[in-house]
Residue, then its C-alpha position, 0 to 999 in steps of 0.5 A: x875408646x872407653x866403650x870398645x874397651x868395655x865391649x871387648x871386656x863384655x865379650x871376654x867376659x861372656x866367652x870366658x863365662x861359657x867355658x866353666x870347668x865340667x869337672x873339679x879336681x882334688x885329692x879330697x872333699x871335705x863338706x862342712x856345716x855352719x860351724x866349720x864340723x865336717x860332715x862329709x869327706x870323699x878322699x882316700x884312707x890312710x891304706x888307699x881306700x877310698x871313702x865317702x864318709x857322711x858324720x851327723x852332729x858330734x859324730x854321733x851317727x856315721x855311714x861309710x862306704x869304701x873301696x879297696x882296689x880289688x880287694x873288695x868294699x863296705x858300707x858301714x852304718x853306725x850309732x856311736x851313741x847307742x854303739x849298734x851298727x850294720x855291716x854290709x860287704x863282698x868282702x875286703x881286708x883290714x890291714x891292722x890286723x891283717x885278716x880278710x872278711x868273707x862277704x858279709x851282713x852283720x847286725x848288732x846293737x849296743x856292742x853286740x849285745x844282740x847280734x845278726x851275723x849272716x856270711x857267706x864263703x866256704x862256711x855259709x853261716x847265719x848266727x843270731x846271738x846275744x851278749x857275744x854269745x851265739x844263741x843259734x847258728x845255722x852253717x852249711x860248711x861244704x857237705x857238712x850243713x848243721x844246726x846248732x842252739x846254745x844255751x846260757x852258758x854257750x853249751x850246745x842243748x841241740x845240734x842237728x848232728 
């Protein structure tokens, strides 16, 4: 008697074992390292976007790609430490404060103090600077392409126009 029963377990076991999940379902991921830190989450934003967002130690570096609902998407490169950052979009909004970003590159290292910025949209643009300051922008606005170098005190010393 005993050996049928462990028999039928055995089976039970086995057909149960081959028919495992294929797919999980959750709200949220979170991945966390030995220490309890979480270093990656996959879940949605506080505005519905969804996001996967990996952090290294002490958030010191983080990447973000995100999703809006066809409103456009991001993937964000930063270095806390150092504050320098990448930027690459389609475009998407940001809601606080309520404004749309045209698709776009942006480069910059230590708070912008050197600074790429290429967007694209109505005004195609591409901006190299310093300091918050552009030191030459290239646009091509709609039948109005121009040149333009700044100076130290964000005068322009020559402009294609």
């Amino acid at each position: 008697m005993a050996a049928a029963l462990f028999l039928c377990l055995a089976v039970a076991s086995v057909a149960n074992w081959t028919r495992l999940p294929r797919t999980v379902e959750a709200n949220e991921f979170l991945l966390k390292d030995h220490a309890g830190n979480v270093v990656a989450r996959l879940g949605q934003s506080d505005f519905g976007d969804t996001c996967l967002k990996l952090t290294a130690k002490q958030n010191v570096s983080i990447a973000s790609l995100c999703v809006q609902d066809g409103e456009g998407s991001s993937l964000d490169l930063l270095n806390v430490k150092s504050q320098s950052r990448a930027t690459l979009t389609p475009g998407f909004n940001v809601y606080e404060p309520l404004y749309h970003f045209q698709p776009a590159l942006v480069i910059n290292d230590a708070m912008r103090s050197h600074f790429v910025d290429i967007k694209v949209g109505t005004e195609t643009k591409l901006v190299m600077g310093h300091g918050y300051k552009d030191s030459v922008s290239i646009s091509s606005r709609a039948g109005e392409p121009k040149i333009v170098l700044f100076g130290v005190n964000q005068n322009p010393v020559w402009s294609s126009h």
